[in-house]
C-alpha positions, 0 to 999 in steps of 0.5 A: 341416545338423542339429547333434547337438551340444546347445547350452548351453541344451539342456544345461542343460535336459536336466541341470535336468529330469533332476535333477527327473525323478529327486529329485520325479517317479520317487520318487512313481511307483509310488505315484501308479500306485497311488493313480490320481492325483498328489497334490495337494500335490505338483502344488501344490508343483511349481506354485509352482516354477514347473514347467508342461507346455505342448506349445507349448513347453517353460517355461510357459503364459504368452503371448510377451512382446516380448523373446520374440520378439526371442530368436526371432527370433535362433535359435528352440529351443524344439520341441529343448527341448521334446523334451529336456525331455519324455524326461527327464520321462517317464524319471521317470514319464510319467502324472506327467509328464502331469499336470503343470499348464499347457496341456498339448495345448490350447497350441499350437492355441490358440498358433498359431490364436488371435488375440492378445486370446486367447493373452493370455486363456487363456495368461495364466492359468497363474501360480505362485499356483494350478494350472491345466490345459488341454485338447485334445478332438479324439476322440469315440466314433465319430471317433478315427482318422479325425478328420474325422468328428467329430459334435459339432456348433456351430450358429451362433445370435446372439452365438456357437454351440452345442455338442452332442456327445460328447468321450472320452479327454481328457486332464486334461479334468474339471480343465482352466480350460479345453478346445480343442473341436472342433467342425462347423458342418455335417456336410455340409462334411466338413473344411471345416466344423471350428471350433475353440472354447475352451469355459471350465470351467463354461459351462452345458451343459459336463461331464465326466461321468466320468474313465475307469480305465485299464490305464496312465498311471493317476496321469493324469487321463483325461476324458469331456466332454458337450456340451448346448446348450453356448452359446459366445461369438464371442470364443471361437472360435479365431481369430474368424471371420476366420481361417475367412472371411479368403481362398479358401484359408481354413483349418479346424478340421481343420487347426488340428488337424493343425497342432497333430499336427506340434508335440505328436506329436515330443513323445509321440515324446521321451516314448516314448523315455523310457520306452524308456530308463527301462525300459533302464537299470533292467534293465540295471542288473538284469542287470549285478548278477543275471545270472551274468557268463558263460555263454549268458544272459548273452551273450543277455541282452547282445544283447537290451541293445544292441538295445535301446539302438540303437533308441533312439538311432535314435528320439531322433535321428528325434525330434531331426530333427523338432523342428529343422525346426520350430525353423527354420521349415521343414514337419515333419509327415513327420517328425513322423509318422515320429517318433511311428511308429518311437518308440511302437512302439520303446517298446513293444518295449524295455518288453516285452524289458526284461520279459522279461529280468526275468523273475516278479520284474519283475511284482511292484511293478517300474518296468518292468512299470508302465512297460509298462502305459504305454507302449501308449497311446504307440503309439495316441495322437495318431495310431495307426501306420497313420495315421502310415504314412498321413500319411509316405506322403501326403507322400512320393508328393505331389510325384509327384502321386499321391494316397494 
């Protein structure tokens, strides 16, 4: 049975980033907001502390070490304290918090499908010396809902392939060492012809062409990629051509993709129970010294706070149920969909009611109105709510035989 009680290392994590979330992340928001980046010094300073964002699990880039694996082997935590650790650093500021260095959405993919020389080589990068980023490029301009029509393409020629097409909305993508490509060897085999690559920062024929200006998450990096005659070596697609060839029931690009949704989605889920509770506990505050302490508005006011935080309560513990069941080996993408849906759009309902409660005075340089421009894309990315509805249903009906 799930525990809801956090273990010694949990605590100590949620207390270790909390305290970083408040003293480094939330005083430099508002500013970083403004500029439309994080300062370089500062990601140089938080680098040196050794402080990176790695979607795989929560602690650094680095690959697994052998004591690594007998940990793991006693009791894995690392999905509970990734969640734990990705509320507290969106609580400070969530554009900060995905600026971070590390491998960001390209670890897990590049964890889970690639060949252990590959988890050595791109994982082993991200040191304390010098910042560096990856990066995920699934989404292109006719294929973001619908993953599996994606149009770039990867022809096979000698000693690897080439790539042509277009990438949008990449997160970190015009600093990243490197970017996890998907890609389709023919358009004709739907999913079944999906590879993944690692396309490293300035191959020929890779560029970002522009970093795109956005309603939220200013501070963060926002990337479109082009792909021209783009030669990628064998040893860089992920997983080597046996993981594609190694059975009949070989696996694809699409599905590395997939799997990758199922560890980072109860992430943007925890994030976007962050930003929940930031914007709740900042009115709260608000209202406990503005509000008048009796009379209609207040008792309104108090209704509207305890929906508010129920709510939440409600999307951490979804949140939580996911990141056990990955923790214990178990299939999570059920509740790894349910999570993000009941999470993102959670968050955007309590970032709108804590505006209002605010009233004019929550427009004007307020956390909670540059906290409501960023939580919108925590209910579209990584899987808008119609195709969270999708997959929860797929499983649901799946063991009836019915497909949906």
């Amino acid at each position: 049975m799930i525990s809801f009680t956090l273990s010694s290392q949990q605590k100590q994590m949620k207390e270790l980033v909390h305290w970083f979330a408040k003293h480094e992340v939330r005083p430099i928001a508002l500013e970083a907001d403004r500029l439309g980046r994080v300062p370089d010094e500062w990601l140089q300073k938080v680098n040196k502390m050794g402080i990176q964002l790695n979607a795989s699990s929560f602690g650094g880039g680095r690959a697994p070490s052998a004591s690594d694996k007998k940990k793991e082997r006693k009791e894995r935590e690392g999905n509970r304290i990734a969640v734990i650790a990705a509320e507290e650093l969106a609580w400070g500021c969530p554009a900060v918090a995905l600026s971070l260095p590390g491998p960001g959405l390209g670890g897990p993919p590049v964890q889970s499908s690639g060949t252990p020389e590959q988890k050595q080589r791109f994982l082993s990068i991200f040191t304390k010396d010098e910042p560096r980023w990856g990066a995920y490029a699934l989404t292109e301009p006719e294929a973001g809902s619908d993953a599996s029509g994606i149009r770039t393409t990867a022809r096979k020629v000698d000693g690897g392939y080439v790539l042509n097409g277009q990438k949008i909305f990449i997160t970190n993508g015009a600093r990243a060492s490197w970017v996890v490509v998907f890609a389709t060897i023919d358009p004709s085999l739907g999913r079944a012809g999906h590879r993944a690559f690692v396309v490293e920062k300035g191959t020929p024929g890779f560029v970002a062409t522009r970093t795109v200006h956005k309603m939220g998450l200013r501070a963060n990096e926002t990337a479109e990629l082009l792909f021209e005659d783009c030669f990628v070596p064998d040893d860089n697609l992920l997983g080597g051509e046996e993981l594609y060839s190694a059975s009949a029931n070989r696996p694809s690009g699409f599905q590395v993709a997939m799997k990758t949704f199922d560890s980072t989605r109860p992430i943007v889920a925890a994030m976007a129970v962050g930003i929940a509770r930031a914007a709740y506990e900042y009115t709260l505050e608000v209202v406990k010294r503005e509000y008048p302490k009796q009379g209609r508005l207040y008792y309104e006011a108090a209704e509207l706070l305890a929906e508010a935080e129920q709510e939440i309560e409600a999307a951490r513990l979804l949140t939580w149920e996911a990141a056990w069941k990955a923790d214990i080996g178990e299939p999570n993408a059920m509740e790894a969909a349910i999570c993000k849906a009941v999470a993102g759009k959670m968050a955007l309902h309590v970032c709108a009611m804590c505006l209002e409660l605010l009233g004019p005075v929550g427009l004007d340089g307020h956390l909670v109105e540059k906290l409501y421009r960023d939580v919108k894309v925590f209910d579209i990315f990584e899987g808008t709510q119609q195709i969270q509805r999708l997959v929860t249903a797929r499983r649901l009906y799946a063991p009836y035989g019915v497909h949906v």
